[in-house]
C-alpha positions in Angstrom: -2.4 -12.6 -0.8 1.2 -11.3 0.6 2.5 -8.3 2.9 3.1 -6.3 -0.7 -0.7 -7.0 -2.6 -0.2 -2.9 -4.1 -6.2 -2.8 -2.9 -5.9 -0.9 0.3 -5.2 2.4 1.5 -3.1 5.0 -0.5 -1.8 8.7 -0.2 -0.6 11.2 -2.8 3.0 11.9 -1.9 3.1 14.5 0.6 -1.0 14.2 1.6 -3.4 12.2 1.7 -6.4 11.7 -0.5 -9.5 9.2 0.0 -11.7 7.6 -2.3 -13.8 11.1 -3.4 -10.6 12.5 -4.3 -9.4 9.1 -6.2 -12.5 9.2 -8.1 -11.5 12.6 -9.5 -8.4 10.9 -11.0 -7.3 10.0 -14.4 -8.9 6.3 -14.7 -5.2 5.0 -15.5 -4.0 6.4 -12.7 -6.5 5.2 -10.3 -5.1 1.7 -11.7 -1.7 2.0 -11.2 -2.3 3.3 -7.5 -5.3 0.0 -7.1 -2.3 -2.0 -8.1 0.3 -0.4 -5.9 -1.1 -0.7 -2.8 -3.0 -4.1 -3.6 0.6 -5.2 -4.0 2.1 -4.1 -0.4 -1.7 -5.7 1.0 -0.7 -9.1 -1.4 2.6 -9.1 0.2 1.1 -8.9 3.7 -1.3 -11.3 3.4 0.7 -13.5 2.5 3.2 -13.0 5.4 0.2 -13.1 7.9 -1.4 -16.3 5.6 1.4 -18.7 5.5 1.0 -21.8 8.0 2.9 -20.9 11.7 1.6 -20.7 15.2 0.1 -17.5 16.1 -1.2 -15.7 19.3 -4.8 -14.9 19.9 -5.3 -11.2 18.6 -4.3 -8.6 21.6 -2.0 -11.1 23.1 1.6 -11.0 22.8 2.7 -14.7 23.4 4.4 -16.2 25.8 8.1 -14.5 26.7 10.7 -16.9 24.7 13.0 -19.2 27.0 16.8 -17.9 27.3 19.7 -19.7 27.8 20.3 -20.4 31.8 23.2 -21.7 32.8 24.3 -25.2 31.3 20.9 -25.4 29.7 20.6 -25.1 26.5 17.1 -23.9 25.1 15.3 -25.8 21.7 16.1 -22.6 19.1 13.2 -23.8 16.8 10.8 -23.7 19.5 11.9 -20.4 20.5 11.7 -19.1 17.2 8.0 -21.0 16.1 6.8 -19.2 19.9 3.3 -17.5 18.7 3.4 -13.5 18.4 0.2 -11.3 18.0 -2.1 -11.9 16.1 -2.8 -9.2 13.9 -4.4 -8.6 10.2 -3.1 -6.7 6.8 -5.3 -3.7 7.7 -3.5 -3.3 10.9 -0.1 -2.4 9.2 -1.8 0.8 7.1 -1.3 4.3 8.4 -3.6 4.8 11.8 -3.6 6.6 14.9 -0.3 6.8 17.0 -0.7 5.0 20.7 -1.8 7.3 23.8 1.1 6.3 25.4 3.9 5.9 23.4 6.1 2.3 23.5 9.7 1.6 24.8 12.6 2.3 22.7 14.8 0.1 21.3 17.8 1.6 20.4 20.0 0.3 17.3 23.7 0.3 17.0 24.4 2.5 13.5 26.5 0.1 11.1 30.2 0.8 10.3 30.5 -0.4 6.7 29.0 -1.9 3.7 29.4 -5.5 3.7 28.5 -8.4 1.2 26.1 -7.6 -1.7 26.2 -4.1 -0.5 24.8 -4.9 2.7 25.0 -2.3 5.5 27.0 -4.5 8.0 29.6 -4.4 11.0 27.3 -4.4 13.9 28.4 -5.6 17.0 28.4 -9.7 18.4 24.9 -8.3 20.7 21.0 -8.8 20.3 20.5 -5.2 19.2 23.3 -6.2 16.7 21.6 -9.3 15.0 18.4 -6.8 15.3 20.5 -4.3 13.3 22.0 -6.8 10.6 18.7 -8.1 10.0 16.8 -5.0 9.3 19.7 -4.2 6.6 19.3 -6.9 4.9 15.7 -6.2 4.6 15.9 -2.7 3.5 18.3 -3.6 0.5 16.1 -6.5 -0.9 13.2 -4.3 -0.6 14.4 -1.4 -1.7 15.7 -3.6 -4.7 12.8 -5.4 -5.0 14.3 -7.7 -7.6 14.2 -11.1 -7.8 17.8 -11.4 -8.5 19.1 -9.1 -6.4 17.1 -10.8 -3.3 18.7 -14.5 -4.4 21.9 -12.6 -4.4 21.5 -10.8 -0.7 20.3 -14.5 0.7 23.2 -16.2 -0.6 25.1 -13.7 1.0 23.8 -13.5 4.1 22.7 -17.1 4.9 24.0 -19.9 6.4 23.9 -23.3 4.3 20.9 -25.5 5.2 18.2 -22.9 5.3 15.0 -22.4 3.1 17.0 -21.6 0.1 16.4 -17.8 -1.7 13.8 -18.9 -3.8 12.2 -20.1 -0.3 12.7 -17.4 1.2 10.1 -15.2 3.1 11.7 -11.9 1.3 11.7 -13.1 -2.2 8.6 -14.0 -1.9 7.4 -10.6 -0.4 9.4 -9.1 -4.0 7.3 -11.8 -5.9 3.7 -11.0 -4.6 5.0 -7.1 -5.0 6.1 -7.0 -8.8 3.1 -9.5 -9.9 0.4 -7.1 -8.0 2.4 -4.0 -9.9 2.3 -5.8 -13.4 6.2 -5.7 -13.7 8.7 -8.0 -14.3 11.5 -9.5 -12.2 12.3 -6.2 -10.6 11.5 -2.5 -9.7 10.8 -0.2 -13.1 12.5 3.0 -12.9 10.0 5.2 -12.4 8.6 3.8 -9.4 10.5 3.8 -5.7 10.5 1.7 -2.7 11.8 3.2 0.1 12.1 1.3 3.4 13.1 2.8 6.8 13.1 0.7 10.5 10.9 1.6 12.5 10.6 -0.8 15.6 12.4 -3.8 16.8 12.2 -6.3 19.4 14.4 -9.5 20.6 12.1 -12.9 20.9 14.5 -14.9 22.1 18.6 -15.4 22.8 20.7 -19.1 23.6 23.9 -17.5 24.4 26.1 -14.6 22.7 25.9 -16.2 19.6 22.5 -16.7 19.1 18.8 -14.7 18.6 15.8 -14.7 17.1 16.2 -10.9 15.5 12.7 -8.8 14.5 12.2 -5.8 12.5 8.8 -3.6 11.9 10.0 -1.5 8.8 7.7 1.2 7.3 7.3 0.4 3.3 6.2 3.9 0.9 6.5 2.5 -2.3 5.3 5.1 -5.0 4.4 4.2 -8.9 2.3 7.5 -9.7 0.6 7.6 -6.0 2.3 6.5 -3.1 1.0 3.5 -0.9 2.6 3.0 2.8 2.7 0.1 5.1 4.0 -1.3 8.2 5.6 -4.9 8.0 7.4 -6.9 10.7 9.4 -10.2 10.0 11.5 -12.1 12.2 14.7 -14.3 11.5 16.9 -16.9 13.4 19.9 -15.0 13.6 23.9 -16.1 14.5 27.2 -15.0 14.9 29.5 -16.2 12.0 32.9 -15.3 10.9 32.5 -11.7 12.5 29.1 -10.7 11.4 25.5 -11.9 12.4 23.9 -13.8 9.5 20.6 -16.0 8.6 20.9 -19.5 10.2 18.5 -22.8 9.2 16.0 -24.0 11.7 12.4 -23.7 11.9 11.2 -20.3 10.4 10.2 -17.8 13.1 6.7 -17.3 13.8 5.1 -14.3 11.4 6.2 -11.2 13.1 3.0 -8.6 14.0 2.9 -6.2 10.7 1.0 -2.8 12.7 1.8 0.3 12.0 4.6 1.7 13.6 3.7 3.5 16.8 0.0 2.3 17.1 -1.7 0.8 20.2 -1.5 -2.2 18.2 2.4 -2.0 17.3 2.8 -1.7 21.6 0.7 -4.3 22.1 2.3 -6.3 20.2 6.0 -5.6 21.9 7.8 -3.6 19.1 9.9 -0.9 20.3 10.6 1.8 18.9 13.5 2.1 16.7 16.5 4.6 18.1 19.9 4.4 16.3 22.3 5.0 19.0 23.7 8.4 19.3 20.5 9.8 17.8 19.4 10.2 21.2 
């Protein structure tokens, strides 16, 4: 199963409702909403399933190497470096944290870019941490097959996985099977992806970082299902923009739910778009 698989936790839009209340529902509805959020589950397990090195649950990791001086540090170790271990339940709604987590604040973009990318953040971590989390809201929001071959080609650098490799077309794939559609979104259901945390694993130089995003997924068919999902890239500076560079992927990113102990334990901070402050 993936990070999407719509058989978990749901919530009519605008409150919530538990399995009493479901039961009182049309039986073709109950379906639909069974498959929605057995589709953002699918979607996470498979994100949280997929082979990588992983952290013992409630530890962080070890803090990534930086670039010291002459030194120059191995970027696919850095970007393999276990990160909490966490399961799909964990990113479904919960209880916010006691204390709440260090903020992270975002540069806004300053134009639309390739494939209608948000893009022109600036050559700095919090940059490549911007870049990458608009690149995942457009495929997600999409989610369409095409439309996420289309962004990847866009947006990465030769020599990589390739889009039909990629983590986020797979995340679309496990989604639209789970919702019994086709290659992409119906129009009567919505997808609507917001950042929520992010956090920098690792940095050789200006030109270089391993970039993570926790984004919170609502996707809605005739119920609305929401999610937290983090996913982490190798990320560098070309021609003027950061984009997706080839190496060993990144270990899988902790997918909490935004603002949970869990989410601080694991090191995401909380997304601040600067000048929202």
């Amino acid at each position: 199963m993936t990070p999407f698989d719509p058989r978990v936790r749901a919530e009519r839009t605008g409150r919530g409702w538990g399995r009493g209340r479901l039961l009182l529902g049309l039986a073709a509805i109950v379906a639909v909403a069974l498959l929605l959020v057995a589709g953002l589950v699918q979607a996470a397990r498979y994100t949280l399933g997929t082979a990588s090195p992983t952290a013992p649950r409630g530890s962080a990791g070890s803090t990534p190497p930086t670039q010291t001086g002459p030194v120059r540090v191995d970027r696919d170790q850095v970007a393999a470096a276990p990160m909490l271990t966490v399961t799909p339940e964990d990113a479904l709604p919960t209880a916010p944290a006691a204390v709440p987590g260090p903020v992270m604040v975002v540069p806004a973009a300053a134009r639309t870019g390739p494939s209608e990318v948000a893009t022109g953040f600036p050559h700095s971590p919090a940059g490549a941490v911007g870049q990458l989390a608009a690149i995942e809201v457009a495929v997600l929001q999409a989610m369409s097959i095409r439309h996420a071959h289309t962004v990847y080609n866009a947006w990465a650098l030769p020599g990589g996985a390739g889009a039909a490799g990629w983590a986020m077309t797979a995340n679309v794939q496990a989604f639209l099977a789970a919702a019994q559609m086709s290659d992409q979104l119906e129009q009567i259901s919505t997808v609507v992806v917001s950042p929520a945390a992010g956090l920098v694993k690792g940095i050789d130089g200006p030109d270089w970082t391993v970039a993570c995003v926790l984004v919170e997924v609502r996707a809605t068919i005739a119920v609305e299902a929401r999610m937290g999902y983090g996913h982490c890239e190798q990320m560098q500076w070309h021609a003027g923009r950061w984009m997706i560079v080839p190496g060993t992927p990144p270990a899988k990113a902790p997918s909490t739910w935004p603002g949970s102990e869990l989410s601080v334990q694991a090191g995401w901070r909380t997304w601040a778009e600067a000048g929202d402050r």
